[in-house]
DRENVEXKOL-180802 format. One record per residue: residue in three letters; x, y negated, z negated of N, C-alpha, C in turn. Coordinates in steps of 0.001 Angstrom, whole numbers, padded with zeros to 6 digits, always signed. Layout:
alaXYZXYZXYZ ...
END
This chain:
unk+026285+001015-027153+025190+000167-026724+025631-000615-025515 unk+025079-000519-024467+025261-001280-023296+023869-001780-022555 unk+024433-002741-021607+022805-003483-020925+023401-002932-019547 unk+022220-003087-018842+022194-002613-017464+022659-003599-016747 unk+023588-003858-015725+024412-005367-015431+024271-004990-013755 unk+024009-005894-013398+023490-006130-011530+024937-007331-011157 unk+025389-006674-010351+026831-007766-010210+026706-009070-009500 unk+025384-008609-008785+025162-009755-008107+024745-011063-008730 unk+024209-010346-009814+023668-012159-011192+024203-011961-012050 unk+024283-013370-012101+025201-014061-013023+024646-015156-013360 unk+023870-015008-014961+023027-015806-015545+023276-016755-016604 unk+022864-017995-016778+023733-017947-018594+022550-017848-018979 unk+023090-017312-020295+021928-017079-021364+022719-016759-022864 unk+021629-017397-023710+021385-017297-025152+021270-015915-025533 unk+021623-015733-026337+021395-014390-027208+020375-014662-028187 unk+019492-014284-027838+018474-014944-028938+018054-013757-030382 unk+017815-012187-030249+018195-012109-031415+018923-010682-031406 unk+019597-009927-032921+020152-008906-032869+019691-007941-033933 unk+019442-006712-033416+018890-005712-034160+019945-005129-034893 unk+019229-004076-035572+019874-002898-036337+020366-002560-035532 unk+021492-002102-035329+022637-001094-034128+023578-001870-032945 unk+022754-003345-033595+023550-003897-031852+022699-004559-030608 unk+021088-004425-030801+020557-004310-029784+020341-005939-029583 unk+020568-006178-028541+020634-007624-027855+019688-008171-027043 unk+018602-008357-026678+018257-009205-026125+018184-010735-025731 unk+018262-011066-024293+018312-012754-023905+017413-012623-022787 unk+017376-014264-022982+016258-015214-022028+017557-016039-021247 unk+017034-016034-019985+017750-017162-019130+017525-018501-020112 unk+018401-018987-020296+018045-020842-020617+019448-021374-020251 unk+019102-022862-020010+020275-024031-019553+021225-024161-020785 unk+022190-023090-020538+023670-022959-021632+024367-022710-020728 unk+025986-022993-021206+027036-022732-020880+027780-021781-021156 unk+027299-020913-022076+027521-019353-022507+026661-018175-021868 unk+027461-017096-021590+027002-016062-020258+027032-014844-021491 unk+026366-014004-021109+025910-012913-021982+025441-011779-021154 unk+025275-010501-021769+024857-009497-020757+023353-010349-019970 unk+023504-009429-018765+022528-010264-018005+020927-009145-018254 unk+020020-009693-017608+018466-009402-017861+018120-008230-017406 unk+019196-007228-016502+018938-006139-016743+018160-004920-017035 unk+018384-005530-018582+018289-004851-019653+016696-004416-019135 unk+016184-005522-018930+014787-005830-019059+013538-005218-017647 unk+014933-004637-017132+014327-004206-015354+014551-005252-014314 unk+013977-004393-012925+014759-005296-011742+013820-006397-011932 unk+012299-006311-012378+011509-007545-011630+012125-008309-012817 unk+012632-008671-013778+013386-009843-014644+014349-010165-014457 unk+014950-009454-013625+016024-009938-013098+016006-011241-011845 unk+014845-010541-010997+014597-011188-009992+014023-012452-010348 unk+013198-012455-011191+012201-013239-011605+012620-014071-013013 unk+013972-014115-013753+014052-014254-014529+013858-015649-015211 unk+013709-016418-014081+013619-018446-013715+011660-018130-014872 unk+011265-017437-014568+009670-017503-014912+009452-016810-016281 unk+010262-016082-016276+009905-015471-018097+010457-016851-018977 unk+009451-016607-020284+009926-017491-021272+009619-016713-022198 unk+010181-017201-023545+009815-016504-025062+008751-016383-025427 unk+008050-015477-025439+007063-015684-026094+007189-015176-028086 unk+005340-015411-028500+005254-015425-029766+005036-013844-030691 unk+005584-013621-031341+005246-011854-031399+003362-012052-031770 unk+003297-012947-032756+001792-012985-032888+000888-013270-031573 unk+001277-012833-030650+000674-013324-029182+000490-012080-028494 unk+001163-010992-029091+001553-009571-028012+000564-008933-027649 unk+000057-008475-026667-001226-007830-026378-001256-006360-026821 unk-000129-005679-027792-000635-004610-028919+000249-004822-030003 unk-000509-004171-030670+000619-003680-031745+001764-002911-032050 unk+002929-004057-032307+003789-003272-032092+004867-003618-033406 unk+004655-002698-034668+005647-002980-035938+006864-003437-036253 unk+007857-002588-034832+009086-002552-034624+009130-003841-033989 unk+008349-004547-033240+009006-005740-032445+009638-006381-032703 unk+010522-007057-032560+011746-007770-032830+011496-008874-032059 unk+011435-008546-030379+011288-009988-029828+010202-010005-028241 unk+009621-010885-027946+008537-010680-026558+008982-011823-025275 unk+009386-011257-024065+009572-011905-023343+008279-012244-022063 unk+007780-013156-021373+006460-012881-020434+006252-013615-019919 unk+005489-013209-018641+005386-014361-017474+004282-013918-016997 unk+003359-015452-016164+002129-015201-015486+002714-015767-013852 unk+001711-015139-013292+001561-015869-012090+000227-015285-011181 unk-000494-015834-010981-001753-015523-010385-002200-013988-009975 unk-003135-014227-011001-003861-012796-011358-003206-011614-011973 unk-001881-012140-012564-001044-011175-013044-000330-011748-014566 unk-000351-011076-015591+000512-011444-016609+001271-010143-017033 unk+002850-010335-017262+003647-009130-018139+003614-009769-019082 unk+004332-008649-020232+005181-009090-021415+006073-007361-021639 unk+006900-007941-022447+008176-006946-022373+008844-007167-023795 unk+008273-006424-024517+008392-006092-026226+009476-005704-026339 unk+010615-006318-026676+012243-005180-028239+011845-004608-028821 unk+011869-003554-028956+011358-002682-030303+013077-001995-031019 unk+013028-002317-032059+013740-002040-032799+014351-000398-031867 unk+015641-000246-032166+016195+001080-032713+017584+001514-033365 unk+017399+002241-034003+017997+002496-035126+018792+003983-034452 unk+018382+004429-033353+019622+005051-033234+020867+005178-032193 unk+021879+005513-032412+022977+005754-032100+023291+005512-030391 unk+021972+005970-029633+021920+006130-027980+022025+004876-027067 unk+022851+005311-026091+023227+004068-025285+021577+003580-024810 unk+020849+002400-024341+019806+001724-023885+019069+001085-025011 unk+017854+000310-024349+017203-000987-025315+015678-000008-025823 unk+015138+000112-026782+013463+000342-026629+012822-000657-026161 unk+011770-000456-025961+011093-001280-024861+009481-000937-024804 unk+008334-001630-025015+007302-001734-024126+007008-003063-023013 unk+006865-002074-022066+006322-003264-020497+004877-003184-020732 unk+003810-004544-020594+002879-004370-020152+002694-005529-018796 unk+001763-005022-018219+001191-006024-017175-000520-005736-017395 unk-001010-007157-017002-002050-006908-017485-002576-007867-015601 unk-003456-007712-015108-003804-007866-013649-005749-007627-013346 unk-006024-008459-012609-007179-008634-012215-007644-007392-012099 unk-007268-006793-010632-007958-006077-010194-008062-004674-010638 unk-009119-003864-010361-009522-002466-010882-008602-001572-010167 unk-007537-000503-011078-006643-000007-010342-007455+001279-010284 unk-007317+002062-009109-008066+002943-008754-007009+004564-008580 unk-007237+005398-008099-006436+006433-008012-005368+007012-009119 unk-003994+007601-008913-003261+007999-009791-002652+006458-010397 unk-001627+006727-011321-000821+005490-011907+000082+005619-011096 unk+000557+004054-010645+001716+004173-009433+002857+004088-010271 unk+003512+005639-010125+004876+005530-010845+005949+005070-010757 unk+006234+004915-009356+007447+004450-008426+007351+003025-008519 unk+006534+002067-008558+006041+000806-008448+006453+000577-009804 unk+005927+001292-010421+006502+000499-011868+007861+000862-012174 unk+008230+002552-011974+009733+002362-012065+010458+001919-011775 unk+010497+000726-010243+011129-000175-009580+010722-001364-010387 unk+009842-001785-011158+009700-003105-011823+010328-002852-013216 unk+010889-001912-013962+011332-002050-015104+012524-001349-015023 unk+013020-001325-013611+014548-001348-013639+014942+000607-013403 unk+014460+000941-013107+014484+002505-013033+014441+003298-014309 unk+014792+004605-014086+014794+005597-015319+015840+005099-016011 unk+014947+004702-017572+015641+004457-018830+016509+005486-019275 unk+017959+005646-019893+018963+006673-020176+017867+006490-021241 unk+018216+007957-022185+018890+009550-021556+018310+009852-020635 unk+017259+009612-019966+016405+010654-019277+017084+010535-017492 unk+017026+011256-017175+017747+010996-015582+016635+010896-014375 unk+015552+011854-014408+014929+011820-013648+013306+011639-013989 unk+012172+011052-013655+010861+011076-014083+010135+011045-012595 unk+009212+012142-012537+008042+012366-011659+006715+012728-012408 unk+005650+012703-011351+004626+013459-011604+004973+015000-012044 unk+005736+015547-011444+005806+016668-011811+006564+017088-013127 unk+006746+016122-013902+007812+016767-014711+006717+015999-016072 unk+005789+015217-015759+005018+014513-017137+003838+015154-018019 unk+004114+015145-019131+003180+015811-020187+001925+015102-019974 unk+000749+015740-020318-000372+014907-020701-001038+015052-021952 unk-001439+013845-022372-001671+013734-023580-003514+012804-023851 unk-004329+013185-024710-005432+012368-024675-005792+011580-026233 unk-006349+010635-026063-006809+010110-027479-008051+009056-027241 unk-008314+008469-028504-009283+007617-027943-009617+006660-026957 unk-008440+006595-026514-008354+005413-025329-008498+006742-023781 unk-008722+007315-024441-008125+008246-022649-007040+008836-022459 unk-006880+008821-021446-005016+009871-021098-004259+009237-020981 unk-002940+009704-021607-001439+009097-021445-000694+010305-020843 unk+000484+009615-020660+001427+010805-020197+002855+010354-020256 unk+003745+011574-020463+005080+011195-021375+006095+012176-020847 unk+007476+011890-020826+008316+012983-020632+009702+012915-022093 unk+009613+013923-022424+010622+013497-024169+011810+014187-023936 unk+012530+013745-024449+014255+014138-024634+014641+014275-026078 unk+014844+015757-026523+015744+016184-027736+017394+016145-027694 unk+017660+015751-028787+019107+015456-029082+019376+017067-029689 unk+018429+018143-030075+019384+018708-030938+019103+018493-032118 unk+019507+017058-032784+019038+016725-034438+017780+016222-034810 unk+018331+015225-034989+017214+013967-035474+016823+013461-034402 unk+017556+012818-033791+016705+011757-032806+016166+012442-031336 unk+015204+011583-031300+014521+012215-029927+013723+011005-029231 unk+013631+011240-028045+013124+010030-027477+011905+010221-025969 unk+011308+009341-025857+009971+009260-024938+009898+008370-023764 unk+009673+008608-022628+009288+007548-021881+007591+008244-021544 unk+006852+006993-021674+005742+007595-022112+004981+005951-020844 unk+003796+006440-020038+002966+005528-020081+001592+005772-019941 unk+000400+004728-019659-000992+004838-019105-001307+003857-019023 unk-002657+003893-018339-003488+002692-018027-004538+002805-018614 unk-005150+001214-019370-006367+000631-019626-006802+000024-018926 unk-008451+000579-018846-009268-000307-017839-010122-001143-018862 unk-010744-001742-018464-011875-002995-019360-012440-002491-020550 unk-012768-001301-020035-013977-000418-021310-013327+000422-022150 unk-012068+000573-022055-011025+000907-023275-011314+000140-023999 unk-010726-000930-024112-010120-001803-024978-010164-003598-024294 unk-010503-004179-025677-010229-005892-024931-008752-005945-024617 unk-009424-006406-023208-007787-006984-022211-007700-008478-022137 unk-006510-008928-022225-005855-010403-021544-007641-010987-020929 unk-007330-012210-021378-009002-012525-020788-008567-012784-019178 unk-009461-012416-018317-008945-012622-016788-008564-011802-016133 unk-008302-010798-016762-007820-009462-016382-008888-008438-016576 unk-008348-007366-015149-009278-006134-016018-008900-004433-015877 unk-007450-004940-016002-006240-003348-016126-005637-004100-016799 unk-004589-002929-017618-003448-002842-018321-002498-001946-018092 unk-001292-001801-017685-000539-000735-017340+000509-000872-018599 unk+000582+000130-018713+001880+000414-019739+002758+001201-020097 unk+004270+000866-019821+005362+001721-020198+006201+001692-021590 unk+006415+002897-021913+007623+002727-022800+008546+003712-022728 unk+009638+002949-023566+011034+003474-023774+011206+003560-025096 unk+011356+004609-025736+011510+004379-027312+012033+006072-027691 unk+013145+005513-028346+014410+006560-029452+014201+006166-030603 unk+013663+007433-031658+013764+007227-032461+014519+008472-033591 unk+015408+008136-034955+015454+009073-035250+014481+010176-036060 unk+013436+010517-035615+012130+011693-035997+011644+011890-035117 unk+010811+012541-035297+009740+013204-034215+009538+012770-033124 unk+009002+012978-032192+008173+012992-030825+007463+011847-031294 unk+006330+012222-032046+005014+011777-032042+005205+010395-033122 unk+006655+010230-033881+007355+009108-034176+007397+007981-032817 unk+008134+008369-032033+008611+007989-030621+007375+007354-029781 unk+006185+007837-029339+004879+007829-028587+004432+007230-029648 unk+004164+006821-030656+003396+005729-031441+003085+004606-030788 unk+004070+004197-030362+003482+002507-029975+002663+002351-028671 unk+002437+003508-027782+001780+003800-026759+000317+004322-027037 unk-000017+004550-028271-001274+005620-028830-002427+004365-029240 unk-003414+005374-029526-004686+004616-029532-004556+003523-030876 unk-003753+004016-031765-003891+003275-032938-002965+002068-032900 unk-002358+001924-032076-000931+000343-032174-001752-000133-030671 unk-002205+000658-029740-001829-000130-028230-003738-000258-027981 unk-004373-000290-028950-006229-000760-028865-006340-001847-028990 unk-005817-002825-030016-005789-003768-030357-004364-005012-029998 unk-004382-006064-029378-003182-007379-029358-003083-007902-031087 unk-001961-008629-031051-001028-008271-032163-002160-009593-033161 unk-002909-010273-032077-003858-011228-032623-004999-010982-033472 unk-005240-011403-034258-006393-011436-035069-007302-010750-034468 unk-008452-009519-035004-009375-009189-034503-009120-008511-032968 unk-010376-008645-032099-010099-007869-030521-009535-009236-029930 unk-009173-010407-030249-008957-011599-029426-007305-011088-028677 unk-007426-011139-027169-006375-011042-026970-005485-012562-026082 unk-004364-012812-026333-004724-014540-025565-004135-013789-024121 unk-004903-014504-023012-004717-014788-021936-003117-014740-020968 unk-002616-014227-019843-001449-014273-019647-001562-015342-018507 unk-002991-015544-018218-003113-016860-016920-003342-017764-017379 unk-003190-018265-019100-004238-019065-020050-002718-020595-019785 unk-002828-021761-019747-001373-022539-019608-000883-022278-021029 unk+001025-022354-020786+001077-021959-022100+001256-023272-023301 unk+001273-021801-024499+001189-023484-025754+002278-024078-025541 unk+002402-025207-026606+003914-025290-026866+004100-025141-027842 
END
């Protein structure tokens, strides 16, 4: 198990919690103890890491079983969040869903490069991800698309994303896209793996009913 480490930062931070296998996630906060750095989490948290704070899992804009822990930040006309999802197996990297949720109506293909530069590049195992190399997949929400990696045994793993527009699904109030990536190893199936991306976990925020809270909303305390 390792985090993705940028030499140039050098953060302190809390370890705030630890999974089955090792898996670590932290938040920048005012400590005197240094820990793998944010990485983990992609370049824009790295860059940006002064603006993420903890958030509440009952706050997450889907459902997500495995979550462990939610990190997220707004800033005009834009909100992320960046889900732990548990894993249980053996493979070097973190699981992960990114969402951003953003005003405006995204039009054309999904910008892949844009987001692969905001969540830190291609997640190991996988080495390379294009248009040309991604599955497509449909469900009630519309099309997704995924590229999977077999071990051979048991475990197998997905980087999988798509976009929601308004008339999918209730979005972040203020918003009216959703983009979404994941990273997720699991030991079973494929279609184990692509769960938390599918119509049945990623229709609904982790909130009561269609209410989803706001990523421009000020936050609680």
């Amino acid at each position: 198990m390792s985090f993705l480490v940028f030499p140039h930062l050098v953060l302190p931070l809390i370890p705030l919690i630890i999974r089955r296998g090792a898996l670590i996630f932290a938040l920048a906060l005012a400590a005197c103890t240094t820990a793998p750095s944010l990485g983990s989490f992609g370049a824009d948290v790295s860059r940006n890491s002064i603006q993420y704070s903890l958030g509440r899992l009952n706050q997450t804009w889907t459902t997500a079983p495995t979550a462990l822990v939610m990190i997220q930040r707004a800033q005009p006309g834009e909100g992320i969040q960046i889900i732990g999802l548990e894993n249980a197996t053996t493979l070097e990297g973190d699981n992960f869903l990114w969402l951003r949720a953003h005003g405006g109506r995204a039009s054309g293909r999904f910008d892949l490069e844009n987001t692969l530069q905001r969540v830190g590049g291609v997640p190991t195992p996988f080495r390379t991800l294009d248009n040309r190399n991604l599955r497509t997949g449909s469900d009630g929400l519309g099309d997704y698309f995924w590229q999977e990696w077999r071990s051979g045994a048991a475990t197998n793993c997905v980087i999988a994303l798509r976009r929601l527009e308004s008339g999918a699904r209730a979005l972040p109030r203020g918003t009216r896209s959703l983009e979404v990536f994941l990273r997720n190893c699991v030991d079973g199936p494929i279609e184990q793996a692509l769960a938390p991306i599918l119509a049945d976990q990623i229709s609904l925020g982790a909130a009561a009913g269609s209410r989803v809270v706001s990523p421009l909303a000020a936050p609680r305390p």
